[in-house]
Phi, psi and omega in degrees: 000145193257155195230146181268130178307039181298181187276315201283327198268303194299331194289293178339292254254318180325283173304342160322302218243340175266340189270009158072036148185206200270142169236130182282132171215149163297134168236180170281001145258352172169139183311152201214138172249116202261125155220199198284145151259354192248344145253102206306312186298332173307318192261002175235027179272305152357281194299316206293324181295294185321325202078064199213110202300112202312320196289006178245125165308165164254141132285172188227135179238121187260156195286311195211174184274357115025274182301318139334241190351317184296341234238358190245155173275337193193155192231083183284188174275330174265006169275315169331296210288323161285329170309300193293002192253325198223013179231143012261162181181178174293069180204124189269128159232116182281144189225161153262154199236147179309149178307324154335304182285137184310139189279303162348303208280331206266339191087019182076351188275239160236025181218190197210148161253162155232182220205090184256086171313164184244340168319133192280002200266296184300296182298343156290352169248338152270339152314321206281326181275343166064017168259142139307164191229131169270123185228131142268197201256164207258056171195161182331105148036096187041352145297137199331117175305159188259139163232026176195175216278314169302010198239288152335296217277010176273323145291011156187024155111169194266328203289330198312132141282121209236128169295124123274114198256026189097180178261180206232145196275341119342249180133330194239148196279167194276161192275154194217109177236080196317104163264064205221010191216169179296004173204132146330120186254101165277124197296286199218132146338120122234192186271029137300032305232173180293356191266335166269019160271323200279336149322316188264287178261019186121192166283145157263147164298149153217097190217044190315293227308334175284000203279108195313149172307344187291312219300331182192156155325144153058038184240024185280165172270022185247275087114142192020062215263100172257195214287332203303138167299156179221153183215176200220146196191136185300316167213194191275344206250036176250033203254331120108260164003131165322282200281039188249090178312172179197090199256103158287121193309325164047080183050343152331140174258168210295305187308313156348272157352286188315325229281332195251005186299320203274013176255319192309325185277300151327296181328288164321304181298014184244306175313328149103026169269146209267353164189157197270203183167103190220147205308174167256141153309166206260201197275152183127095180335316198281011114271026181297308174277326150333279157334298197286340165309305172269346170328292194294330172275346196262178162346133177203112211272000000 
């Protein structure tokens, strides 16, 4: 049931969720389904709602950096320097991780992502519960992420308790960065984008593709998928099909793009059209997680 993010529903939702079970909450990059990260049976309530395969990790989302660092085995200078550059915000940093965190949230491996969000909605609900949250987005398994609250209960239901915090100012799931090798690694694209990282620590590695799927979130070649087929197409006039939609970048800069596609596309998918069509993006770090979004949703014949 979707609940308006008030001080009385987040303190419910708060209590829910330490009492070990789930809450859909907004963050500023896509809405996130929260459990205990620190409680395995809680975190594997997850898997089971999603459809979502034990080999892929959750991030874990923290109140502060505090809480982060405890949540880590070891802290270098470049996670400080991004943390202090870009949290809280949309940006994930892998780590090794304290023993504490459950081997479930990680997929089995030794690192952990974390996470501090900026939505005031997420952060007043990890103040009012004093948990870290293991969240992934809030919907089936590789299917569109939600960026507004009707968008979860269409995708996993009416019993969920869900915050609606709005629609989400972002759009695209967070930038993702393994610190955990002699060089900084980029997992997965976001609108953090690479050129204002390596502003902080330097050249990054990018080499998701080669990456395992265990390694980060959203690295399946399959991903945020709405049920209509999508295709990528240079303009509207390879677009042929009657019943074929066709959603254009129309001068937009990326975060623009970003911020309504997964909403524009939840819409589509609704209309009853026999295939999506959306322009390809031009060339240009500041379109990377674009990119990289529809690559992985449209089709692949």
């Amino acid at each position: 049931m979707i609940h308006p993010a008030n001080p009385e529903s987040i303190a419910r939702a708060a209590e829910r969720l330490r009492g070990g079970e789930l809450v859909a909450f907004p963050t500023e990059t896509v809405y996130g389904l929260g459990a205990h990260a620190l409680d395995a049976r809680a975190v594997a309530k997850i898997f089971a709602v999603k459809g979502r395969p034990y080999s892929s990790p959750l991030i874990v989302h923290v109140a502060s950096l505090a809480q982060a660092k405890s949540l880590a085995a070891s802290w270098p200078p470049a996670a400080e320097a991004l943390a202090q550059r870009f949290w809280p915000g949309p940006l994930t940093l892998v780590l090794p991780k304290n023993p504490q965190v459950p081997d479930l949230v990680t997929a089995g491996t030794p690192t952990v992502g974390l996470r501090w969000p900026a939505h005031p909605v997420a952060q007043a609900l990890l103040e009012a519960a004093q948990i870290p949250l293991a969240a992934p987005s809030a919907n089936r398994f590789t299917q569109l992420s939600p960026t507004a609250a009707e968008h979860v209960r269409r995708s996993l239901g009416e019993e969920l308790f869900i915050l609606d915090g709005g629609p989400t100012d972002i759009g695209l799931e967070s930038t993702v960065v393994s610190l955990t090798g002699a060089q900084p690694l980029l997992l997965r694209p976001g609108m953090v984008s690479q050129p204002e990282l390596e502003a902080i620590v330097g050249p990054l590695l990018s080499r998701a593709e080669e990456m395992s799927v265990s390694a980060a979130p959203g690295l399946h070649p399959q991903h945020y998928q709405p049920r209509t087929p999508l295709y990528l197409v240079p303009s509207l006039s390879f677009v042929a099909e009657k019943n074929v939609a066709f959603l254009a970048l129309a001068g937009q800069s990326a975060p623009e793009f970003a911020r309504t596609l997964y909403a524009k596309l939840h819409e589509l998918d609704q209309q009853g059209w026999d295939a999506i069509a959306v322009e390809q993006p031009p060339p240009g770090p500041e379109w990377d997680a674009v990119r990289d979004r529809l690559f992985r949703a449209a089709k692949k014949d």
